[in-house]
Backbone as numpy.savetxt, mean C-alpha at the origin, in Angstrom:
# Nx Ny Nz CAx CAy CAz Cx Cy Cz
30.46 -10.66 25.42 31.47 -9.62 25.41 31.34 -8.70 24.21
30.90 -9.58 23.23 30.88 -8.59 22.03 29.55 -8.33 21.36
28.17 -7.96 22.26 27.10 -8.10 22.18 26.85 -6.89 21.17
27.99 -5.50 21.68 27.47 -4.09 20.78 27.79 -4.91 18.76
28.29 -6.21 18.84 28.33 -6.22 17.40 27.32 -6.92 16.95
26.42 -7.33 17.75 25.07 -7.97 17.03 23.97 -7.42 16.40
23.22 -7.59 16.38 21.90 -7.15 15.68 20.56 -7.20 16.75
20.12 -6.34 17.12 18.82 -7.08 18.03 17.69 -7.25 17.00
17.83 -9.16 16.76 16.87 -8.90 15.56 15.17 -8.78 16.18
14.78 -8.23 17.15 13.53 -7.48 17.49 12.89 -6.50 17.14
14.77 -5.97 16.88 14.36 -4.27 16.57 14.48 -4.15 15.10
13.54 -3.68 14.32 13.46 -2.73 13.36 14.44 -2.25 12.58
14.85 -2.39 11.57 16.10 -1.60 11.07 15.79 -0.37 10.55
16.07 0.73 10.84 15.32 1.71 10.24 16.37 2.23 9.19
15.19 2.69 8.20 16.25 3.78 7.24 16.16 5.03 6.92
16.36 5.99 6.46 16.04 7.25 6.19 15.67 7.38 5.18
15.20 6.61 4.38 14.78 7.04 2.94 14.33 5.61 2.60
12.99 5.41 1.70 12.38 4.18 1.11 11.95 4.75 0.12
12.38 3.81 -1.11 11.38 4.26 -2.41 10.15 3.41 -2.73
9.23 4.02 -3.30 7.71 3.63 -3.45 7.44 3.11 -4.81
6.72 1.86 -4.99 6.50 1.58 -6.85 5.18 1.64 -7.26
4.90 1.71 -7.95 3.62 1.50 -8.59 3.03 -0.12 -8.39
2.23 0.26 -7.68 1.70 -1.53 -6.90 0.93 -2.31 -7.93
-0.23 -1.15 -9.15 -0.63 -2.10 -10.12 -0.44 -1.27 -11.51
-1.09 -1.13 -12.76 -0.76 -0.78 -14.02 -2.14 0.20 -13.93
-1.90 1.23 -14.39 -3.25 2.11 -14.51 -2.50 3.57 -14.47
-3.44 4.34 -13.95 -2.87 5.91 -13.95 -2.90 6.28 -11.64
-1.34 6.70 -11.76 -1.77 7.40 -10.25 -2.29 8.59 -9.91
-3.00 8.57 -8.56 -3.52 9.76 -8.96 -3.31 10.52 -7.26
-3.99 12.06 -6.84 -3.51 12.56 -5.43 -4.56 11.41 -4.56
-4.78 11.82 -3.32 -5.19 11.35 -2.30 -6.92 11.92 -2.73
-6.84 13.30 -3.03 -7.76 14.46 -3.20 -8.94 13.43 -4.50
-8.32 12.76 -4.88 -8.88 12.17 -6.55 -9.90 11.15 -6.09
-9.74 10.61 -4.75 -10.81 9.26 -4.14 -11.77 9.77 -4.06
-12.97 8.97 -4.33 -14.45 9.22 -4.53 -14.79 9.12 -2.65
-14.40 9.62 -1.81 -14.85 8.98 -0.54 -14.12 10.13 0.49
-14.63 10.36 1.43 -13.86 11.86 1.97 -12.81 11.49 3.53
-13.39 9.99 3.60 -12.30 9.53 4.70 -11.28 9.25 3.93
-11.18 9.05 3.05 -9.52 9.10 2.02 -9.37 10.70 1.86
-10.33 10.89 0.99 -9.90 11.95 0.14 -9.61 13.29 0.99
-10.06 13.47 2.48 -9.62 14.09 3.35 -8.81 13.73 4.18
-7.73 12.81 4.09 -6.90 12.39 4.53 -7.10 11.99 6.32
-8.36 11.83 6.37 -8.91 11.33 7.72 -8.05 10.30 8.28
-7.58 9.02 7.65 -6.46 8.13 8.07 -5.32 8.48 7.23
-5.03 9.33 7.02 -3.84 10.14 6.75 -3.47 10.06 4.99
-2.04 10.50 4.92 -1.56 11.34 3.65 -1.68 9.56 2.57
-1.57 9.81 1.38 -1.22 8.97 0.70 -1.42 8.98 -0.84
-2.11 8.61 -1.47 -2.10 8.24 -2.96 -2.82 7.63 -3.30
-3.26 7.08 -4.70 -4.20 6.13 -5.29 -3.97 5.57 -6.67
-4.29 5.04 -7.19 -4.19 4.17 -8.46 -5.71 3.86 -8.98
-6.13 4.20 -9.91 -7.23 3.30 -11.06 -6.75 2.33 -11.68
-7.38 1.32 -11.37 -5.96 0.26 -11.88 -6.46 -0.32 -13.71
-5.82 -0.61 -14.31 -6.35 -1.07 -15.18 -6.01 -2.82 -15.55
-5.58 -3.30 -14.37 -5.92 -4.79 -14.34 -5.27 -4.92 -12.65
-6.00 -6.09 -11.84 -6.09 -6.51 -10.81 -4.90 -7.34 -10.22
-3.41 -7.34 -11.06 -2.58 -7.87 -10.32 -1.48 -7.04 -9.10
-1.52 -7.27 -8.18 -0.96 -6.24 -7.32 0.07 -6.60 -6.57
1.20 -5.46 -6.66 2.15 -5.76 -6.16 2.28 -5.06 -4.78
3.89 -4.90 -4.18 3.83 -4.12 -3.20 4.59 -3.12 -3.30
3.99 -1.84 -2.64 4.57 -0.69 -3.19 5.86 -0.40 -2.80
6.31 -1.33 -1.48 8.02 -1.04 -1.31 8.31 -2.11 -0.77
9.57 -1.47 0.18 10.47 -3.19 0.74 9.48 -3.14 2.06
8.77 -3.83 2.93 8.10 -4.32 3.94 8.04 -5.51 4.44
7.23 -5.31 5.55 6.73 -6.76 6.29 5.27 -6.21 6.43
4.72 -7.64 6.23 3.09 -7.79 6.00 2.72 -7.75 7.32
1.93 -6.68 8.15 1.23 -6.72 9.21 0.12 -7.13 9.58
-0.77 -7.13 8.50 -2.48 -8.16 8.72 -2.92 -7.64 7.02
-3.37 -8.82 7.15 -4.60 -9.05 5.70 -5.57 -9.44 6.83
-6.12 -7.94 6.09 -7.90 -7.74 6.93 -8.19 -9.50 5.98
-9.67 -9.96 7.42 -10.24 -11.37 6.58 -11.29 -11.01 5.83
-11.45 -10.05 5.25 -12.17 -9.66 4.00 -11.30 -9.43 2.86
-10.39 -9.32 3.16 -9.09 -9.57 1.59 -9.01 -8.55 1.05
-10.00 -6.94 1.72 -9.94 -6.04 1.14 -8.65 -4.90 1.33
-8.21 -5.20 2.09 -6.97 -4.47 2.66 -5.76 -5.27 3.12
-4.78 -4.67 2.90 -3.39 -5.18 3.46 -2.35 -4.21 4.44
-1.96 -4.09 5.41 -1.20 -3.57 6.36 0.22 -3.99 5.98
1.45 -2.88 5.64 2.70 -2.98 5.32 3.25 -2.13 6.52
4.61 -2.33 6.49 5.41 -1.78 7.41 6.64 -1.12 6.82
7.45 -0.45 6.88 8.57 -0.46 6.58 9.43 1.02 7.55
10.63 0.32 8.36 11.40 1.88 9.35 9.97 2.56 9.65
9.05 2.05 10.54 8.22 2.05 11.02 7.10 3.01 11.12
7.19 2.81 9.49 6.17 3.83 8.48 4.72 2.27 8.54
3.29 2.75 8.92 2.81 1.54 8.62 1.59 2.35 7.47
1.82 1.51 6.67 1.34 1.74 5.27 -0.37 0.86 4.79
-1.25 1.33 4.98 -2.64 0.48 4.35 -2.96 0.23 2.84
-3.05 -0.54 2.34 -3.19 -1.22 0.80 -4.73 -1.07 1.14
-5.38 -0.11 0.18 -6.91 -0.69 0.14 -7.77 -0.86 -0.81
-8.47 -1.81 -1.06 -8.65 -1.98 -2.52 -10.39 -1.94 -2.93
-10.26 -0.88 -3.17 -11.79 -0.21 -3.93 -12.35 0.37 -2.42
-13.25 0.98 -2.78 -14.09 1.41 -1.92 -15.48 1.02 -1.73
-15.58 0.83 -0.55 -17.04 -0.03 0.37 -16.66 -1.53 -0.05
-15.93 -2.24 -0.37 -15.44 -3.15 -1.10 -15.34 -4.49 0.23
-15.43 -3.98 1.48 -15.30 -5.09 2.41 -16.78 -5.78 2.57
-17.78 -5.07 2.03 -19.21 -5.51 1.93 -18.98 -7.09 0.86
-17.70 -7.00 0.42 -17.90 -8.11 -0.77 -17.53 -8.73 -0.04
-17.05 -9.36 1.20 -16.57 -10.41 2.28 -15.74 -11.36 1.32
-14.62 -10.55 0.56 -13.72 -11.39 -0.21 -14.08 -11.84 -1.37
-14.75 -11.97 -1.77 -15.12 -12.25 -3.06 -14.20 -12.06 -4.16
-14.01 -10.91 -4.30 -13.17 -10.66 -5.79 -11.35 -10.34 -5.50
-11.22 -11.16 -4.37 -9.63 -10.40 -3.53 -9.11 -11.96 -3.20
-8.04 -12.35 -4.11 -6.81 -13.44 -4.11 -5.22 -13.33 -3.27
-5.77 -13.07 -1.97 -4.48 -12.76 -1.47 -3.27 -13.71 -1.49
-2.10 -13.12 -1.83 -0.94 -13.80 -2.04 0.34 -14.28 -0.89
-0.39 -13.23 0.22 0.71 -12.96 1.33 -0.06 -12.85 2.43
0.95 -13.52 3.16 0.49 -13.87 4.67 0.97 -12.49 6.19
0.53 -12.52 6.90 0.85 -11.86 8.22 3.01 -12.33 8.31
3.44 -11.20 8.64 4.81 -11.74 8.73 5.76 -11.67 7.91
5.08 -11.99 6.27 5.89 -12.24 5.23 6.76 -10.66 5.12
7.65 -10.91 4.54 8.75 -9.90 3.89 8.75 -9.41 2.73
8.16 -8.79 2.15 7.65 -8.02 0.68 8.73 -7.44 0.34
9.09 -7.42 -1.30 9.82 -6.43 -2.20 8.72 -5.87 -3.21
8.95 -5.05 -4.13 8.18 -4.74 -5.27 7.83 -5.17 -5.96
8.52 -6.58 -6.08 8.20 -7.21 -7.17 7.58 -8.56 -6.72
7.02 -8.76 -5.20 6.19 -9.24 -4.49 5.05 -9.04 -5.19
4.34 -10.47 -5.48 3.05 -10.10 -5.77 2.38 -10.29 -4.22
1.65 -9.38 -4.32 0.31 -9.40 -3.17 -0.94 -10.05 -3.14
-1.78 -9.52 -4.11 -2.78 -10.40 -4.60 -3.67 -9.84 -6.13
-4.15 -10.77 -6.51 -4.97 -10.73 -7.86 -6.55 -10.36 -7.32
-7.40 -9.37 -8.22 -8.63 -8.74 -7.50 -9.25 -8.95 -8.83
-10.55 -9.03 -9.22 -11.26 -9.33 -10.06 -12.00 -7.32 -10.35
-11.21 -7.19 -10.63 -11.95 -5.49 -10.70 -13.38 -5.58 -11.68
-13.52 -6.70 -12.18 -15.15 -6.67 -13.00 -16.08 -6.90 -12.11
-15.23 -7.59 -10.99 -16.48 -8.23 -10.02 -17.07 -7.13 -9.25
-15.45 -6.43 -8.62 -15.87 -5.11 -7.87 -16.53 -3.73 -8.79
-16.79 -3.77 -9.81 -17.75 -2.70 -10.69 -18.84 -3.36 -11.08
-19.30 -4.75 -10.95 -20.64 -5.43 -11.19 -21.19 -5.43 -9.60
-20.63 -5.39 -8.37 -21.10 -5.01 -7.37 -21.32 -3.62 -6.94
-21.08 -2.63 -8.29 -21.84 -1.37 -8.10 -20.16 -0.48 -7.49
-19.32 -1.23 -6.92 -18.36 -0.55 -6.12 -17.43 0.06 -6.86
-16.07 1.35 -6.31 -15.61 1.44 -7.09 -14.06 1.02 -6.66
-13.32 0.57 -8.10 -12.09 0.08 -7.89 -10.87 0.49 -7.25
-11.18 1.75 -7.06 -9.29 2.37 -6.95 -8.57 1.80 -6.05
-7.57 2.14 -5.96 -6.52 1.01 -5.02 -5.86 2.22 -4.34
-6.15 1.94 -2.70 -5.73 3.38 -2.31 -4.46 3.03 -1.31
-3.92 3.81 -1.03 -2.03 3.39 -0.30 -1.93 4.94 0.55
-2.31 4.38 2.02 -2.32 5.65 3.10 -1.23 5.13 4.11
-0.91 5.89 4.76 0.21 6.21 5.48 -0.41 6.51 6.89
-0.71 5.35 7.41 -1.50 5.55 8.20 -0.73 6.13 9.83
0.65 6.36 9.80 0.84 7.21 11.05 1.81 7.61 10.39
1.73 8.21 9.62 2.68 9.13 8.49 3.08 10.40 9.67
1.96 11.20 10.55 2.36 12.43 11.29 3.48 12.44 12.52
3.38 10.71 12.75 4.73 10.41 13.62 5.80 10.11 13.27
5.96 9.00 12.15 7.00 8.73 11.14 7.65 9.40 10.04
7.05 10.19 9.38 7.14 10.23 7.90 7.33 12.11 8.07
8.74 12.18 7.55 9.26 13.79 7.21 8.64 14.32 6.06
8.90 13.62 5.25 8.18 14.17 3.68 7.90 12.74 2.70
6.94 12.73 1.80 6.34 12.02 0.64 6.44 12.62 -0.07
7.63 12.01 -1.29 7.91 12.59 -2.50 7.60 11.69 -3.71
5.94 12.22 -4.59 5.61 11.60 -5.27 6.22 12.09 -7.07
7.24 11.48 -7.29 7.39 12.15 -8.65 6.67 13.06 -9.53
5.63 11.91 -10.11 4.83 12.56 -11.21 3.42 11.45 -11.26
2.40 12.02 -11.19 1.13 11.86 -11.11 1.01 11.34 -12.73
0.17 10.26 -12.85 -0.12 10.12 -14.55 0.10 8.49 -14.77
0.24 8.01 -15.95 -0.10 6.09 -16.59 1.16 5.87 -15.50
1.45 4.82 -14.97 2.68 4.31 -14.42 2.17 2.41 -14.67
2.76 1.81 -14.74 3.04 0.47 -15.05 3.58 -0.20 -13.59
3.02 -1.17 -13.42 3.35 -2.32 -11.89 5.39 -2.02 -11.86
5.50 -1.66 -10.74 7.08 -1.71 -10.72 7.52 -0.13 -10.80
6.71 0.41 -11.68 7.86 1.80 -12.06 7.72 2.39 -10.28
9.29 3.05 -10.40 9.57 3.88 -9.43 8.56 5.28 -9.59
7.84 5.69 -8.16 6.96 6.47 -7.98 7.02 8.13 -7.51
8.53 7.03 -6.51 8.45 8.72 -5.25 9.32 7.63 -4.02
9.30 8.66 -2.94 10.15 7.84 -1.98 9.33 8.29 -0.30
9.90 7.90 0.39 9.42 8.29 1.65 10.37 8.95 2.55
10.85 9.47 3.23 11.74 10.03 4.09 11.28 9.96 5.56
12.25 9.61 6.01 11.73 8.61 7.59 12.37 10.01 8.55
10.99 10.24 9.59 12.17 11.22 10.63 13.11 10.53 11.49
């Protein structure tokens, strides 16, 4: 009888607005800044990057974990059904895991202050590769009204970044 007061917990809660953190410690930088032109041309869409200057990684907002590729090089987030790619260095899945400590499973429920996983960034620059940690928005043109990145420059694991605006 009183079903309109439940929750269908199937569905999604959506919100109109998510804020974004700084996932590791280093400097952020545009999309334009990736050494690689399927990023840096936003081929899988809009997003951002980080040089990190140490390998502990968090998550950049409130989510649910959609797949950790089994190369450990990437992570799939969700959030009001923005789906978000964690990717860490570039050509970096050639390392078949090697230097990538994932922390989180398919399913799990992420905050910011979620660690994700620990990456050996010496390992990934002694394999010639390069480190950056890139965060795309991978159906940003269906979901996503606007990406509002504060300010480009040093940011520290945690600091507030920018936000997302959900259509």
């Amino acid at each position: 009888m009183f079903d309109f007061l439940r929750k269908n917990k199937n569905k999604e809660e959506k919100v109109k607005e998510f804020d974004l953190f700084a996932m590791v410690d280093g400097e952020l930088v545009s999309i334009e800044e990736v050494e690689d032109p399927v990023f840096a041309q936003r081929m899988m869409g809009d997003g951002f990057a980080f040089k990190p200057t140490n390998g502990e990684v968090q998550s950049p907002c409130q989510a649910e974990i959609l797949n950790v590729f089994p190369t450990k090089h990437a992570i799939a987030l969700k959030n009001s059904g923005v789906e978000i790619l964690l990717h860490f260095g570039i050509d970096t899945v050639a390392l078949e895991g090697a230097p990538f400590e994932v922390q989180v499973q398919e399913g799990d429920q992420v905050s910011p202050n979620t660690d994700l996983a620990k990456i050996d960034l010496s390992a990934i620059k002694e394999a010639g590769k390069d480190d950056i940690m890139i965060v795309i928005l991978t159906n940003g043109n269906e979901t996503v009204e606007e990406m509002i990145i504060d300010q480009y420059g040093p940011v520290k694991r945690g600091d507030k970044i920018g936000s997302i605006r959900v259509k």
